[in-house]
DRENNUBA-850891 format. One line per 2 residues: number of its first residue (from 0); their letters; for each residue z, y, x of N, C-alpha, C, O. Coordinates in steps of 0.001 Angstrom, whole numbers, plus 500000, padded with zeros to 6 digits. Example, Ala and Ser with C-alpha at 12.3 -4.5 7.8 and 13.67 -1.06 7.14 Angstrom:
DRENNUBA-850891
0> as> 507800 494310 513190 507800 495500 512300 507800 496700 513200 508465 496681 514236 ~ 507080 497750 512850 507140 498940 513670 507870 500030 512900 508039 501138 513409
end
This chain:
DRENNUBA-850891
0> xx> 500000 498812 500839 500000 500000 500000 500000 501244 500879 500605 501211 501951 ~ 499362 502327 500489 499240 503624 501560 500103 504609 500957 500178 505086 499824
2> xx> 500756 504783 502070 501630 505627 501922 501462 507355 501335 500709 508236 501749 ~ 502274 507379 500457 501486 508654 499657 502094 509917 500652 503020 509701 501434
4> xx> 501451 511250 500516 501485 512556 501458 502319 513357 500686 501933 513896 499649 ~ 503767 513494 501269 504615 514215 500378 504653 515233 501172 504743 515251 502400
6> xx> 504535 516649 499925 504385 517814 500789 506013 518710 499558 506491 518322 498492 ~ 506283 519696 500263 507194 520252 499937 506765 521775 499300 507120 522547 500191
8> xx> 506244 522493 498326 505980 523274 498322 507028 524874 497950 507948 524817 497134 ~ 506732 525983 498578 508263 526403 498358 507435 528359 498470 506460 528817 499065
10> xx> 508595 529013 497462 508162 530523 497420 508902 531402 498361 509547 532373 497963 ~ 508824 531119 499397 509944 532580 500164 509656 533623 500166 508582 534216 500070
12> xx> 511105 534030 500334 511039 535875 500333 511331 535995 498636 511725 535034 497974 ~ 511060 537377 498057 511519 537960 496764 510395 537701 496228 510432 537808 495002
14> xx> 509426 537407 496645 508169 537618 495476 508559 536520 494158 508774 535317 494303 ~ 508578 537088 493179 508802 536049 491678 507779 535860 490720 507899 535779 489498
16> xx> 506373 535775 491678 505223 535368 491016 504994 533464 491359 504744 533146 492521 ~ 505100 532418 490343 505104 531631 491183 503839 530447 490333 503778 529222 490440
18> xx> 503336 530980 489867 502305 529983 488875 501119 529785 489958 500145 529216 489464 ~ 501050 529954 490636 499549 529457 491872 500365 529031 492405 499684 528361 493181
20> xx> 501840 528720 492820 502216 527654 493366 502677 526617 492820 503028 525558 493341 ~ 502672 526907 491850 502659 525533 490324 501502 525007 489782 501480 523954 489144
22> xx> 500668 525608 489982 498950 525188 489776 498875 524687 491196 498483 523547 490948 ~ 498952 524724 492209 499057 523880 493305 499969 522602 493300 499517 521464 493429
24> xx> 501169 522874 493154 502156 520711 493283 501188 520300 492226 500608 519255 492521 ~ 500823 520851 491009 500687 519921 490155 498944 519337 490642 498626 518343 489990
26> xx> 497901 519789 491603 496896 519401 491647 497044 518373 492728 496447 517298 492686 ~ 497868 518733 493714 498221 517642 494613 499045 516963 493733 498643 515819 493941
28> xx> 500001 516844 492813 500726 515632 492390 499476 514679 491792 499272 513491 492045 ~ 498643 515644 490850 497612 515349 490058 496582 514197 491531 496194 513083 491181
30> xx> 496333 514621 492822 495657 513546 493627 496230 512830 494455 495794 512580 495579 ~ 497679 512267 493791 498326 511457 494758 499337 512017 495295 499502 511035 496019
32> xx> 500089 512632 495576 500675 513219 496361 502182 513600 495992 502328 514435 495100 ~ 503425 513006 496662 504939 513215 496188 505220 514679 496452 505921 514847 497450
34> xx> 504759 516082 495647 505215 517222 495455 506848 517427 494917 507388 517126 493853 ~ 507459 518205 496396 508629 518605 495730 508667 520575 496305 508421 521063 497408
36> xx> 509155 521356 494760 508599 522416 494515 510091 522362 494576 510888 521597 494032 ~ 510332 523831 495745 511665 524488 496062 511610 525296 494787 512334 524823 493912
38> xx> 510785 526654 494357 511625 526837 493300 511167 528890 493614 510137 528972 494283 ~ 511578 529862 493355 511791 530534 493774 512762 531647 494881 513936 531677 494513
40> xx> 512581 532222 495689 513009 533324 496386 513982 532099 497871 515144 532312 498218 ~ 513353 531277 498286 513375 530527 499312 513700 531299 500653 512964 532256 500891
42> xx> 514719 531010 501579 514908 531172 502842 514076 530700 503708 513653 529582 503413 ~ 513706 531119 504618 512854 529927 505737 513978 528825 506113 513668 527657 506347
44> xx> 515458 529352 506152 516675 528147 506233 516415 527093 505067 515991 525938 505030 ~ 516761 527811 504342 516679 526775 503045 515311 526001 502481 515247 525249 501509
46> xx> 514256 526399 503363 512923 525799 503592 512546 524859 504296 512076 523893 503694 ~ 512606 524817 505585 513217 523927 506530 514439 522730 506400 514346 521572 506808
48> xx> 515560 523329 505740 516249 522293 505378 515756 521167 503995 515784 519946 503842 ~ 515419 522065 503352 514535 520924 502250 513790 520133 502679 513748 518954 502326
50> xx> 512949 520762 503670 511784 519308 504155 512173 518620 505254 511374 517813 505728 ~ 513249 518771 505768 514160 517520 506432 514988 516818 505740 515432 515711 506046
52> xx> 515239 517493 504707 516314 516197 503930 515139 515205 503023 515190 513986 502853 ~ 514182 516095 502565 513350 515318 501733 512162 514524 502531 511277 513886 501960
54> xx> 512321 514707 504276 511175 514225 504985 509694 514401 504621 509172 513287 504633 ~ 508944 515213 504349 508185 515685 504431 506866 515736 505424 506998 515584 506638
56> xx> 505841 515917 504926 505100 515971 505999 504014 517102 506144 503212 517209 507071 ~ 504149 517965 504994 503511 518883 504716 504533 520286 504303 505282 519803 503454
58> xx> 504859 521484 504442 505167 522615 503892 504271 523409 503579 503671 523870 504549 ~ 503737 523966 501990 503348 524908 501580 503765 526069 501633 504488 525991 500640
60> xx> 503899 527060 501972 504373 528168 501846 503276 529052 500633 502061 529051 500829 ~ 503655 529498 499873 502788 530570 498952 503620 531859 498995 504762 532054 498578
62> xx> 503057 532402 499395 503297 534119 499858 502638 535186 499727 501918 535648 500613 ~ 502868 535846 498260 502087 536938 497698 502946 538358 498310 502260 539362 498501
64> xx> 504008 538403 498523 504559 539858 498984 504175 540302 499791 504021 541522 499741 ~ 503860 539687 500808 502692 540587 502360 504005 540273 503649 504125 540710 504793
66> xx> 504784 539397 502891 506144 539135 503868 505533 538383 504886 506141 538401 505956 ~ 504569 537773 504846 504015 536869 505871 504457 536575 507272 504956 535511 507637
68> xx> 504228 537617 508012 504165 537720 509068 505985 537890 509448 506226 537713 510642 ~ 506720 538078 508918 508139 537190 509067 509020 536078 508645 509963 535520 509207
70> xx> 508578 535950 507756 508836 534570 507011 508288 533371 507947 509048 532694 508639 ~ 506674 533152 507887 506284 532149 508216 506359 531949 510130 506542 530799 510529
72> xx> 506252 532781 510913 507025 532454 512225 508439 532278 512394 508941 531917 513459 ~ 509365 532641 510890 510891 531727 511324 510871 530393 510705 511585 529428 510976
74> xx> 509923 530500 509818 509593 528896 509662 509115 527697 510631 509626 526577 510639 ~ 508174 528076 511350 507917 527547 512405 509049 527603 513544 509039 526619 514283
76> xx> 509951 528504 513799 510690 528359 514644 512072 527138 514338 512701 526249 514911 ~ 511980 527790 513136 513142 527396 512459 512662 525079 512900 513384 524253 513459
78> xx> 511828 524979 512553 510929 523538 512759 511154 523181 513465 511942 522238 513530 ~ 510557 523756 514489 510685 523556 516591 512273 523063 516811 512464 522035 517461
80> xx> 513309 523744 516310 514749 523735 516404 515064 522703 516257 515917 522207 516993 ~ 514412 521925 515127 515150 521109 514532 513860 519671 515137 513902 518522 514697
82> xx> 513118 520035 515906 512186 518981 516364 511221 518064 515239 510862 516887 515232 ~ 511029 519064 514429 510440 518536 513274 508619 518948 513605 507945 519412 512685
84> xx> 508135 518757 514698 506930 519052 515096 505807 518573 514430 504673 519033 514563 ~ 506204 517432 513546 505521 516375 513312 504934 516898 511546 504089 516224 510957
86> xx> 505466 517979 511015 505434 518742 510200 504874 519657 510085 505371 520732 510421 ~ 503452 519552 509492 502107 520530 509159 503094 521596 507921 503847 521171 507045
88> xx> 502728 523191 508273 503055 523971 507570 501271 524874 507170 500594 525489 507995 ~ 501034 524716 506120 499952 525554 505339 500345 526711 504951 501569 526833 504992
90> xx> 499561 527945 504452 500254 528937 503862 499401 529648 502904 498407 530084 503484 ~ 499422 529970 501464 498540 530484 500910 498649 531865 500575 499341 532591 501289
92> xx> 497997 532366 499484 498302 533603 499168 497932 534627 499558 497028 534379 500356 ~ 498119 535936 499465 497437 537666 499914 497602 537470 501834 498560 537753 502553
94> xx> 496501 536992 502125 496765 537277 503676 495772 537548 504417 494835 536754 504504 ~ 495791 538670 505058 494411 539404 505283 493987 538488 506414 494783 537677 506887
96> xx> 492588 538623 506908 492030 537755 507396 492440 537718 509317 492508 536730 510048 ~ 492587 538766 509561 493924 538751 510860 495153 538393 511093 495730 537966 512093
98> xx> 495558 538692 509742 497161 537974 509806 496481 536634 509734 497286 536056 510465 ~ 495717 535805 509450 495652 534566 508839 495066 533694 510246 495091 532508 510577
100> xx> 494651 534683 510731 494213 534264 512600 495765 534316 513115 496064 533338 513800 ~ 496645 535122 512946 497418 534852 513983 498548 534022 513770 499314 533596 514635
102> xx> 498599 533765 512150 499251 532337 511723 498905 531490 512052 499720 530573 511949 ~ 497840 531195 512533 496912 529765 512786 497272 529874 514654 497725 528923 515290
104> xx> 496979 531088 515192 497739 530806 516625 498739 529981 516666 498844 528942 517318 ~ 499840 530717 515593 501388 530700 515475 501620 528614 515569 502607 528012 515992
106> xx> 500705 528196 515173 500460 527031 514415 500328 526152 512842 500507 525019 512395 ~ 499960 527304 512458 500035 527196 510785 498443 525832 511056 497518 525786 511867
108> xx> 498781 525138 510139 497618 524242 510178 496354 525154 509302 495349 525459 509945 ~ 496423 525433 508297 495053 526040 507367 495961 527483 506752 497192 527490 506755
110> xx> 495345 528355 506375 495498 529409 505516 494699 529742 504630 493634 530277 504939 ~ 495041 529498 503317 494159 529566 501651 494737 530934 501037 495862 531361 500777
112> xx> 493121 531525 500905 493003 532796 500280 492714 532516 499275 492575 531324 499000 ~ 492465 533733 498118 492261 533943 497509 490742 533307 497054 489828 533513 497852
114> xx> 490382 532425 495614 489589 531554 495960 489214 530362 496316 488258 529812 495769 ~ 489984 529742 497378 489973 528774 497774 490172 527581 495974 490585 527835 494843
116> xx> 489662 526447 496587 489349 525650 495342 490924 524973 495336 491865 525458 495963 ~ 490981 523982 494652 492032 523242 494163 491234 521535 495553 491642 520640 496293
118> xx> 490129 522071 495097 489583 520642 495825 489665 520440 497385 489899 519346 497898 ~ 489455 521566 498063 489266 522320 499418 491132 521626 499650 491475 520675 500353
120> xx> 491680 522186 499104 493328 522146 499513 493319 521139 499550 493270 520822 500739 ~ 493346 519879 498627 494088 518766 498476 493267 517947 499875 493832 517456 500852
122> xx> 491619 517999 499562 490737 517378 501140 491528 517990 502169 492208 517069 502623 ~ 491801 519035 502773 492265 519349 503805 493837 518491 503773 493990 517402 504328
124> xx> 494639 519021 503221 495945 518089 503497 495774 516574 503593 496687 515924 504102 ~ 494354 515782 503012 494855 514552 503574 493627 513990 504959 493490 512916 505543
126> xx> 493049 515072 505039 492303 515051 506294 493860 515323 507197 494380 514328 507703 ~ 494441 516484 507335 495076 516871 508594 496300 515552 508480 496350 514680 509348
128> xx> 497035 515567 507553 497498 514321 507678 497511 512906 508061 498492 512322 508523 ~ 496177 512312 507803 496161 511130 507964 495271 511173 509606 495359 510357 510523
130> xx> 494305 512628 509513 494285 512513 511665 495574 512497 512165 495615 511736 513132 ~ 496714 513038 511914 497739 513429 512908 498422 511849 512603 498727 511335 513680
132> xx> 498728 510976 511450 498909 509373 512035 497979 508776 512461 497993 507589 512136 ~ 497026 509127 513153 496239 507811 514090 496636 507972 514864 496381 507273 515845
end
């Protein structure tokens, strides 16, 4: 049996818009996939700790406030800390096309704008996933 791609999806920061990140778990739950949805106004602590207790192999981040560019590098740090390397972080939402280059330096695996399909997302998470177990 193949092991299904549980991703953690989660809203940090204040933004309390959260229905494109609920139209997201549910398209990955919808292709397989063990979605667990933090919820609103998420810590990068309390982000990180969710997808180590729940083991994870994916973090969504959806980030409409423009917080980006602090949130998602203490996420990644916050990772490294805890030696959780092995843990692809995505990030969607308002992110201009420079910030979205230097998330991807940072090590963000993909960044989904505005647009991006439902289909595009779910292919990419089990492409990057199932290369990083061979």
């Amino acid at each position: 049996m193949e092991n299904r791609i549980r991703v953690l999806v989660a809203k940090p920061g204040l933004d309390g818009h959260d229905r494109g990140a609920k139209v997201i778990a549910r398209a990955l739950r919808d292709a397989g996939m063990e979605v667990i949805y933090t919820g609103l106004r998420q810590t990068p602590e309390m982000i990180v700790s969710a997808a180590l207790q729940e083991d994870v192999q994916v973090i969504g981040l959806s980030i409409l406030s423009g917080a980006h560019n602090a949130i998602v590098p203490k996420v990644l740090e916050l990772l490294r800390e805890k030696k959780m390397n092995d843990v692809q972080v995505v990030v969607g939402g308002i992110i201009p096309d420079d910030d979205a280059a230097e998330l991807m330096k940072l090590g963000v695996a993909a960044v989904f704008q505005p647009g991006a399909s439902l289909e595009e997302i779910v292919n990419f998470l089990r492409s990057a996933v199932y290369k990083r177990n061979e």
